[in-house]
N, C-alpha and C positions, 0 to 999 in steps of 0.2 A: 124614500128610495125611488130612482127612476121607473119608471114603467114600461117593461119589452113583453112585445106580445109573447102570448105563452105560446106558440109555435115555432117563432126566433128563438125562445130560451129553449124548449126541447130539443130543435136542431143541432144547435150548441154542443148543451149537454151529451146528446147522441153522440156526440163525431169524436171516432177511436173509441169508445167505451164498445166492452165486452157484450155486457148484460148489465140490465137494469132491474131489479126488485120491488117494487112492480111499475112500470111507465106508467099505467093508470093512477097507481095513488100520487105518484110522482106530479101527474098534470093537474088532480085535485089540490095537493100542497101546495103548485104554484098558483093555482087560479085563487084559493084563499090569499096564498102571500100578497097578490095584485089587492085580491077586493080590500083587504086592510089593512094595505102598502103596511104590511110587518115583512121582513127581510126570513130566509130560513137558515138554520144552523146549520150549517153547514162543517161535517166532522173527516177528518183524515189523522190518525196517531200513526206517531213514527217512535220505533225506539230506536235510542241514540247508542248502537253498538257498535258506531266504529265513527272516527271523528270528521269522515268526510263525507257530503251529502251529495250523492254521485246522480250522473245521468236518469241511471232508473229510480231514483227518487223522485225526479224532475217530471215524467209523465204523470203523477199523483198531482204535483205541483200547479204543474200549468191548468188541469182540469181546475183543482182551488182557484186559481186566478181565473179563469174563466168565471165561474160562479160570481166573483166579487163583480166581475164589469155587468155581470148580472143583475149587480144591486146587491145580492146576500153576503150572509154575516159567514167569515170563515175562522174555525176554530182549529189552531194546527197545534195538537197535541202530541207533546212530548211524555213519552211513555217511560218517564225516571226510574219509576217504582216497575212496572212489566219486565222490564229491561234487565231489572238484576234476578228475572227469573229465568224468561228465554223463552220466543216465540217457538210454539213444535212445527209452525206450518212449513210442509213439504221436506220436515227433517223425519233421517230416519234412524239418530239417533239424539241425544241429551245433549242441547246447544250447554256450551262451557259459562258457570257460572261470573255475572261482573261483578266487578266489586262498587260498593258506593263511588270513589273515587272517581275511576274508570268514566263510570255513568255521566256525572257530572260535568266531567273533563269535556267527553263528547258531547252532552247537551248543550255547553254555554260554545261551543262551536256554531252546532244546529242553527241556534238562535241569530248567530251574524248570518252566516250563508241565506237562509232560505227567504230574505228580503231580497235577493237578486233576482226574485222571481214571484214572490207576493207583494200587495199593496200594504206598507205597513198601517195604513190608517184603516184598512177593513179588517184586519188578520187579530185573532189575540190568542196569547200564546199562553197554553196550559200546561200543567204538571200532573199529571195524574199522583203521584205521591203527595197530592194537596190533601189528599180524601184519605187512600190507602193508608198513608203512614200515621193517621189518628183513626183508622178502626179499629175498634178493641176486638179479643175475640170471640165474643158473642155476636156484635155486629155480621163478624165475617162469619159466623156459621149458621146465618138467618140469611147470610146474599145464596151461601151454596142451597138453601131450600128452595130457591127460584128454578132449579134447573136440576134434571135428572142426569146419571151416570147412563143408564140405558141412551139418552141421545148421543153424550158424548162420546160413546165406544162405536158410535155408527160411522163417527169419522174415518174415512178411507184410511190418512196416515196411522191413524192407532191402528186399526182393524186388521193394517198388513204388519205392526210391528207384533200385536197380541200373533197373528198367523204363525212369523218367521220366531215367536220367540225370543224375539226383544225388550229389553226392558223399556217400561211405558212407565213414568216418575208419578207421585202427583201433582207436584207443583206443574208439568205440565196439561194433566187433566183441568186442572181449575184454571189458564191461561187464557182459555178460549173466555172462562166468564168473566174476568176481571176484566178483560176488553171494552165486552160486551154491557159492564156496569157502566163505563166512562161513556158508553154514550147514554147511559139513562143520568146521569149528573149533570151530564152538558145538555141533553133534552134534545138530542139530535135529531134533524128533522131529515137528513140527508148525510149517510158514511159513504167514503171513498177507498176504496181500497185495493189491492192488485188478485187476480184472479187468485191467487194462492191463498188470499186471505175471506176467500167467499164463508165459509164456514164460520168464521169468528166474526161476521159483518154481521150473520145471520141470525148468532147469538145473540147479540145485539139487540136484535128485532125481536127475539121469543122476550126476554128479558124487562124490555120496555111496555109491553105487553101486560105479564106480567105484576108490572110494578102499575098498572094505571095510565100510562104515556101512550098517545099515539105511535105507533112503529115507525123507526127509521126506511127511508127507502135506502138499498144498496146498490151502488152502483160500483160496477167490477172494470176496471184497468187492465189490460196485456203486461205482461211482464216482458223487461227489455231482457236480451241477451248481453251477456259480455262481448270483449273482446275477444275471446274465444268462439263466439257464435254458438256456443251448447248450454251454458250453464246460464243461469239469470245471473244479471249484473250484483255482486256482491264482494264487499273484498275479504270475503272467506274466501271465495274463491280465485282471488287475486287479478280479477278481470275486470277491472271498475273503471270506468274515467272520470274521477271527484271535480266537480264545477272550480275548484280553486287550486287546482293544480293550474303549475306554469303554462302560459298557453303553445309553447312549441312541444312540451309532451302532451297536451291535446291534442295539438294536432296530429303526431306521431301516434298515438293509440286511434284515433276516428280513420286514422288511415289505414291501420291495419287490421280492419274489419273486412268482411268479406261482401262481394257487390251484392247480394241478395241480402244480407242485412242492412247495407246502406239505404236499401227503400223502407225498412221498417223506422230507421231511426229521422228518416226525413218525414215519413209521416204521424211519428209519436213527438218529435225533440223539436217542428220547425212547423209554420207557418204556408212550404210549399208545395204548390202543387206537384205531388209524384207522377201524377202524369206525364209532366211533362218533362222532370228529372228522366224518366225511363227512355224519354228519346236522347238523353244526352248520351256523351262518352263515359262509360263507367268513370276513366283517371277523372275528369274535371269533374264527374257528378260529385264523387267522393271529396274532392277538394273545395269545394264548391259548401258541402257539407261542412268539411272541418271550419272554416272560415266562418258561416251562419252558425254553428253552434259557441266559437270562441266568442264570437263581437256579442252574443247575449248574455256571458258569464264576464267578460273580460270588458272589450271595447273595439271598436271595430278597423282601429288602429293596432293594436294588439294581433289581430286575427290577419292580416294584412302583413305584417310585420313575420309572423310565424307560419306565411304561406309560402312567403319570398322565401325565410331559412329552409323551410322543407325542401322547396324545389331547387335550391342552391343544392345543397347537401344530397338532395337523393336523385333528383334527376341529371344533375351536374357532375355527382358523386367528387363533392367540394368536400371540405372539413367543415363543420361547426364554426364560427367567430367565437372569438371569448369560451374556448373551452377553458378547463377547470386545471390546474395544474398540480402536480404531486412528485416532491420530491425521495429518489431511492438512495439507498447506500450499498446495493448490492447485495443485500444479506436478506432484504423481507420479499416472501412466498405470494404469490399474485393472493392467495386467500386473505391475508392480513393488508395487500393494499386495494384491495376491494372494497374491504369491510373500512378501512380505518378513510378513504379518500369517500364515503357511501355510497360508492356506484353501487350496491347492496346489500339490504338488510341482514343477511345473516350469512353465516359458513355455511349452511345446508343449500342457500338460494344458490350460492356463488358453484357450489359443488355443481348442484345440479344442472347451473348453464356452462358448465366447464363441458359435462357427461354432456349435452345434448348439442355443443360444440360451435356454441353461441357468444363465447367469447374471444376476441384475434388480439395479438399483438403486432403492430406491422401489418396488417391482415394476413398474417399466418395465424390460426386457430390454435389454440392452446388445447392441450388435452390431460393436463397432468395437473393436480392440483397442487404440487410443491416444487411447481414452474418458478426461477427465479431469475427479475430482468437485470439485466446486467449491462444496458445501457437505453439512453433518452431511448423517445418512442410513442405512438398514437397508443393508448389500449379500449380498445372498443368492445362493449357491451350489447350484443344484440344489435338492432340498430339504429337506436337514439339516443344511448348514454357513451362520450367520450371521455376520456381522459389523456392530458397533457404527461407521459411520461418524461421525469428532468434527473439524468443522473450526474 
């Protein structure tokens, strides 16, 4: 492995990270790594609950890719078998059970996406259901003797769900440890993980301990915001923007972020300096943004291409080229050409932007959900989804 001084590699590692567990064992692990040029394990697990690996995946990520130009070994685990349990962190109630299927579907996703952003020749991809799904149960009730219930109820989210009278599962009590096993199997020298996940990084560490292993260091990540700028990016919350969505609803979501977020995501998503973003003009900073985030998921042709329709379309307040077209008979309910043409996944979505008056025909707002058109026409969605009415 190359050799960067351990001051360059700390710098590095430092920059955007939260907290570190503990930077001193941190600079002895690297100063060993140097002396016997052996590379460090470097661990990040992602469960695969939903099939797109979005922006705030992408700040775990790039920290991984850093390490690799680092010279270290990065282990990006896939959390198959976790996944059909359900992480508790920062919930405050029972995430909805997956099914195998489910799991599956979304991990063999995982696996194409996140070479957009890793080295595939330093990266190797695990399963955790490699180990889990052949424990027997004696096995698995000699892992729970590693680790007390008394810790685990120290946890903040339990401790306020036991307070308000919630119900507290135990497959979520045991979450935190099964985490915490994957990195004594993988021999993690180094977990990455988002400030939410401090607590189950930290398991981790008692664990490996425990078992004879040197302790993982923890290093903690900012959680992004959505779209929305309150909730963390997640599409339970329906505020995501997934690396593989088309690049003009990228750029349509990055744009409709708010300017004091746009400096979080220029300095967690991009290379630039914020400084000098903050003297720009908010409109070009933000656009400016969309374009650097597309040309590193997409191409920089692409991001180019979906700057020009933006500003066609919203600064010109032009139509879209190549919208989508949908022929009526006069008889179906804007609800069933919503759903049936997909400007929207479901009747409850389509309701709801009817109620908050986010859908126009004509740009007349539609307010009634057994609206029926009765001839050609724009129908617009909010303000990035059209559609060609042809009666």
């Amino acid at each position: 492995m190359q050799k960067i001084d351990i001051h360059k590699q700390l710098e590095i590692i430092k920059r955007g990270a939260v907290e570190i567990i503990s930077e001193a064992e941190l600079r002895k692990k690297l100063e060993e790594s140097i002396r016997s040029n052996k590379p460090l394990n470097i661990k990040a697990g992602f469960d695969p609950t939903a099939a797109d690996i979005h922006l705030g995946h992408t700040v775990l990520l790039r920290k991984l890719r850093q390490f690799q130009e680092l010279g270290h070994k990065v282990y990006f685990l896939i959390g198959d078998f976790t996944a059909r349990i359900g992480d508790p962190s920062g919930r405050s109630e029972k995430r909805k059970q997956m099914t195998p299927k489910e799991v599956l579907e979304n991990a063999a996703t995982y696996k194409k996406q996140v070479f957009k952003i890793l080295n595939p020749n330093k990266t190797k991809i695990v399963f955790n259901s490699k180990w889990f799904d052949r424990m027997q149960g004696l096995e698995f009730g000699r892992l729970l003797t590693h680790y007390t219930a008394t810790r685990l109820l120290e946890r903040d989210d339990f401790s306020l769900r036991i307070k308000e009278k919630k119900p507290l599962y135990m497959s979520e009590l045991v979450y935190p440890i099964l985490q915490g096993y994957d990195s004594v199997v993988l021999d993690a020298d180094v977990e990455i993980g988002g400030t939410d996940q401090k607590f189950n990084l930290l398991v981790g560490r008692d664990l490996q301990q425990d078992f004879g292993q040197p302790q993982q260091v923890v290093v903690t990540m900012p959680l992004l915001e959505g779209t929305d700028g309150v909730q963390k990016m997640s599409k339970t919350f329906g505020n995501y923007i997934g690396i593989n969505e088309p690049p003009k609803d990228m750029f349509g979501k990055i744009m409709s972020i708010s300017d004091e977020l746009m400096i979080k995501y220029y300095e967690l998503l991009t290379e630039e300096d914020s400084g000098a973003v903050k003297k720009m003009h908010p409109k070009e900073a933000k656009l400016r943004l969309a374009e650097n985030i597309i040309a590193q998921y997409h191409s920089q042709k692409d991001a180019s291409l979906a700057r020009r329709e933006f500003e066609r379309v919203f600064s010109q307040k032009e139509l879209p080229e190549g919208m989508p077209e949908y022929k009526i008979d006069g008889a179906k309910t804007i609800i069933t050409i919503l759903l049936s043409s997909g400007l929207v996944k479901s009747g409850n979505e389509a309701r709801r932007l009817i109620k908050q008056g986010a859908i126009f025909f004509d740009n007349y707002p539609i307010d009634k959900d057994n609206f029926i058109p009765q001839r050609s026409g724009i129908l617009k969605v909010g303000t990035r989804r059209f559609l060609k009415v042809v009666a």
